[in-house]
C-alpha positions, 0 to 999 in steps of 0.5 A: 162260817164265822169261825173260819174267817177269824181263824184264818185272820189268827193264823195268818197273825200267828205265821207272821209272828214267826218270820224272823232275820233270816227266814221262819222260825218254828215258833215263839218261845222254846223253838224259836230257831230255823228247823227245816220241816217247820220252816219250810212247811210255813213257807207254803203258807206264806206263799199264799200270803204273798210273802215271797221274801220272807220264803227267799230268805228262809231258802236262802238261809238253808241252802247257804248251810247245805254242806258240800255233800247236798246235806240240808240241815235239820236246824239252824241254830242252838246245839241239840244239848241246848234243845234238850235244855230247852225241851225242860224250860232250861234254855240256852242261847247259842249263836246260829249254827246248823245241825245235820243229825236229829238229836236221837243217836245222831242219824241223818234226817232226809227229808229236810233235803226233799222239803227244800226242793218241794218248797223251792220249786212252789217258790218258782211257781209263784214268783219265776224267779229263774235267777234264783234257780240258776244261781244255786244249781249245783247246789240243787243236785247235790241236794237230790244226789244226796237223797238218792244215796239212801235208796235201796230196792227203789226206794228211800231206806232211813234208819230210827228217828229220821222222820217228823216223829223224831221220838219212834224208832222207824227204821227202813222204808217208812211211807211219809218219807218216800211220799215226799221224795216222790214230790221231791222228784216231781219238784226237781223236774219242775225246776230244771224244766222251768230253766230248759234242762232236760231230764229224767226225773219225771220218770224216775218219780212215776217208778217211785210212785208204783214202788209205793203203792206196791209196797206199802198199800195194804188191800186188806187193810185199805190204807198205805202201812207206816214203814217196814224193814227187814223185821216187821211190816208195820200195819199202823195207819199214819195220818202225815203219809196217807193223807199226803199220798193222797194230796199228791195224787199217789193215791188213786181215787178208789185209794183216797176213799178207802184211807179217809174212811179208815180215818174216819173208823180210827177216829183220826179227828174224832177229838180235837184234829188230828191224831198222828196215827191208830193203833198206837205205835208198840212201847218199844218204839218210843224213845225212853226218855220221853217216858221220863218227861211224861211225853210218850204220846208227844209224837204217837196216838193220843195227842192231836196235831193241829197241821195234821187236821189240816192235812185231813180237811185238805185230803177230804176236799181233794176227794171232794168230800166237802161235807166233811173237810168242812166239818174237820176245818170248821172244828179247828177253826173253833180251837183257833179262834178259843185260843187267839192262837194256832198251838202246836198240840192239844189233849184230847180234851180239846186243851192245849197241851201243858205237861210238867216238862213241856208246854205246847208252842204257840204260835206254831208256824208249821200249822199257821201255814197249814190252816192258810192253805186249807182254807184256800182249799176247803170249798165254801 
């Protein structure tokens, strides 16, 4: 496939575009700061590339900013006022700083913790760098201790805007967060083995595996819900969390199957991949202002990721549906190669995003990363 080799060599130019002083920023122009989930989902990419100090910088950066807590943070870099400045073309430049809080009512996002852990022990894997583990040991525990503090009945309780999806108002037991705290715990496990401290936490992952498929997947449905609290069980499919749970093989095969048709019947990649969920998410679960800025879909049914097509290609190849992760990556690498660039998020006419108050980021380290490992993944 012709397209899928320039591809490649665009996302790999567009990732590297992106390394910066201290690690990996999120991308070019207006998220041109340290983000944790940017950041640390680029450096599983960069892994590939072979590009191990960058990804050591960059761990080092946001465990150096750990509060003594265990808290990861969110950013590091401008204030969550400049952000929203930033979000309206209106930028200001601050000096480096962490933020713990996302920027919706000021509660703690969790899974910045469980990605530096999952990112950290694929830093291992590749380098045995065992020095680096050693050295920031207390600092490992105190991360993971502070993701257990949120667990209620087993599993991870977060309140409203904690996830990736930062405009939905997902409060509770939301399935892509505890897809990651599982890995966050096989991680853990990896990294105290790899430096002969014995441990539990193999165990406590395989409970947390049976939590979620108790909990979430839903028979009649065919695929795990999207998050439930006190009030609702949401019966959204979510393409990060299915997809995932299918990757880290919390899915069973009969599971995997099941969720991929369903993606296929909701059209998850019909467009240009991949939607973030089907139905769309109800209107009282969207942040008003983004209805302001003419961005209610940023984050919801209608606007295509491009690091969740790769996702969708990678889950489809895992289940050895090679026929069709090919197509989904063969589709992408065609925008990729259009475009010279890897953006952020497209209309669903196949265009990169351009709205009054916001413009799609490109390049978009997040999903550079992610392309490089679906196409190592992807069989040709």
């Amino acid at each position: 496939m012709n397209n899928q080799k320039a591809a490649l060599s665009i996302a790999k130019s567009s990732l590297i575009k992106c390394y910066s002083r201290e690690g990996i920023v999120a991308g070019a122009t207006h998220f041109n700061y340290y983000w944790a989930r940017d950041s640390f989902y680029a450096s599983w990419g960069a892994l590939e590339l072979k590009d191990y100090e960058i990804v050591k910088k960059n761990l080092n950066l946001f465990l150096k900013n750990t509060s003594s807590k265990g808290h990861v943070p969110i950013r590091i870099g401008a204030s969550s006022f400049s952000q929203t400045l930033a979000f309206a073309k209106l930028e200001l430049k601050n000096n480096l700083k962490p933020c713990y809080s996302q920027d919706k009512g000021f509660n703690p996002a969790i899974d910045p913790n469980m990605l530096l852990l999952i990112t950290l022990d694929r830093y291992i894997e590749k380098t045995n760098d065992l020095e680096f583990v050693k050295k920031n040991i207390d600092k490992i525990h105190s991360i993971m201790d502070w993701v257990e503090a949120f667990e209620k009945d087993g599993l991870i309780y977060a309140e409203k805007y904690s996830t990736w999806q930062d405009m939905i108002k997902k409060k509770g037991f939301v399935l892509y967060t505890n897809v990651l705290y599982y890995q966050s715990l096989m991680s853990i496990n990896n990294l105290l083995n790899r430096i002969e401290v014995r441990n539990n936490f193999k165990d406590k992952a395989e409970i947390i595996k049976q939590k979620i498929n108790e909990k979430f997947y839903d028979k009649k449905l065919g695929y795990y819900i999207d998050f439930y609290n006190e009030e609702k069980h949401s019966k959204v499919f979510s393409s990060d969390g299915n997809f995932f749970a299918i990757l880290f093989e919390i899915a069973n095969r009969k599971h995997g199957k099941s969720i991929l048709k369903k993606a296929e019947k909701f059209g998850i990649s019909k467009d240009v991949p991949s939607y973030t969920n089907y139905p769309r998410h109800e209107r009282k679960e969207i942040f008003l202002p983004f209805y302001l800025f003419g961005m209610h879909d940023y984050n919801d049914h209608g606007v295509a990721w491009t690091w969740l097509g790769c996702l969708h290609s990678m889950a489809l190849s895992k289940i050895n549906k090679d026929k069709e992760a090919k197509q989904v990556l063969e589709r992408l690498s065609r925008v990729i190669v259009r475009d010279n660039d890897v953006y952020e998020v497209y209309e669903k006419n196949g265009k990169p995003l351009k709205r009054f108050f916001y413009s799609s980021e490109h390049p978009f380290a997040w999903s550079a990363s992610f392309y490089i490992l679906a196409e190592k993944m992807v069989k040709k």
